[in-house]
C-alpha positions in Angstrom: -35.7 -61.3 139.9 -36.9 -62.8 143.3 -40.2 -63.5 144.4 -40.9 -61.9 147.8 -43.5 -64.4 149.8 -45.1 -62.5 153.0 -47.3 -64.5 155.1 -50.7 -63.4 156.1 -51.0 -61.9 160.0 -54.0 -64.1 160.5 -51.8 -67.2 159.7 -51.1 -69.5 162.7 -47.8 -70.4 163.9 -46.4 -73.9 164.4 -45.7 -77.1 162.4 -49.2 -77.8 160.5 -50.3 -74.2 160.9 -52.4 -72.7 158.1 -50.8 -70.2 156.9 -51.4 -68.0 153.2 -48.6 -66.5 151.5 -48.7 -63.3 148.6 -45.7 -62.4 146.6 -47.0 -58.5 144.7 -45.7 -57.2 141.0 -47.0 -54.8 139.3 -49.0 -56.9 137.2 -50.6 -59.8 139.4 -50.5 -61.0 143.1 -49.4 -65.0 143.4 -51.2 -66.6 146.7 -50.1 -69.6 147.8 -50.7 -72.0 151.4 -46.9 -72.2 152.9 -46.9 -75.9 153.2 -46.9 -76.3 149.4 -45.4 -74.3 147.2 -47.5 -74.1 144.0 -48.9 -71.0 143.6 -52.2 -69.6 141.9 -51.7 -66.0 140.1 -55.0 -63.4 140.1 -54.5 -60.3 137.9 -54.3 -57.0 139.6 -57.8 -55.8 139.1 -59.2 -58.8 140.8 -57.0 -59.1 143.4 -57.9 -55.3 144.2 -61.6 -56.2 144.0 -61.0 -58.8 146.8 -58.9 -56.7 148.9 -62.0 -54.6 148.9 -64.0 -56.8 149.5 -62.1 -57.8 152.4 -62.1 -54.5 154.3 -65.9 -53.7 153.8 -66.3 -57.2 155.5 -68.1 -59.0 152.9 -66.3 -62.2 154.1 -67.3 -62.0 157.7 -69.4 -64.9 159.2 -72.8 -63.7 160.8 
């Protein structure tokens, strides 16, 4: 089966752009920076907790 890499909408375009790929299963979501191509894998209760996190803003600089 093939991994399905989508790149993040806040990733920058061009030739040294940073840019943060996800592939989903069921299991685990696999994030990786598009330039390499080692990936790190977080289980799926984890990765939900960031999402999460995400939305409420908890990342947002003040």
């Amino acid at each position: 089966m093939s991994t399905y890499w989508r790149k993040s909408s806040r990733s920058s375009g061009g030739h040294d752009a940073n840019c943060v790929e996800i592939a989903l299963n069921g299991s685990a979501a696999r994030v990786r920076d598009s330039k390499g191509r080692t990936s790190s894998e977080i289980a799926a209760p984890h990765w939900a907790a960031f999402i999460s996190a995400v939305k409420r803003g908890d990342f947002e600089k003040n």
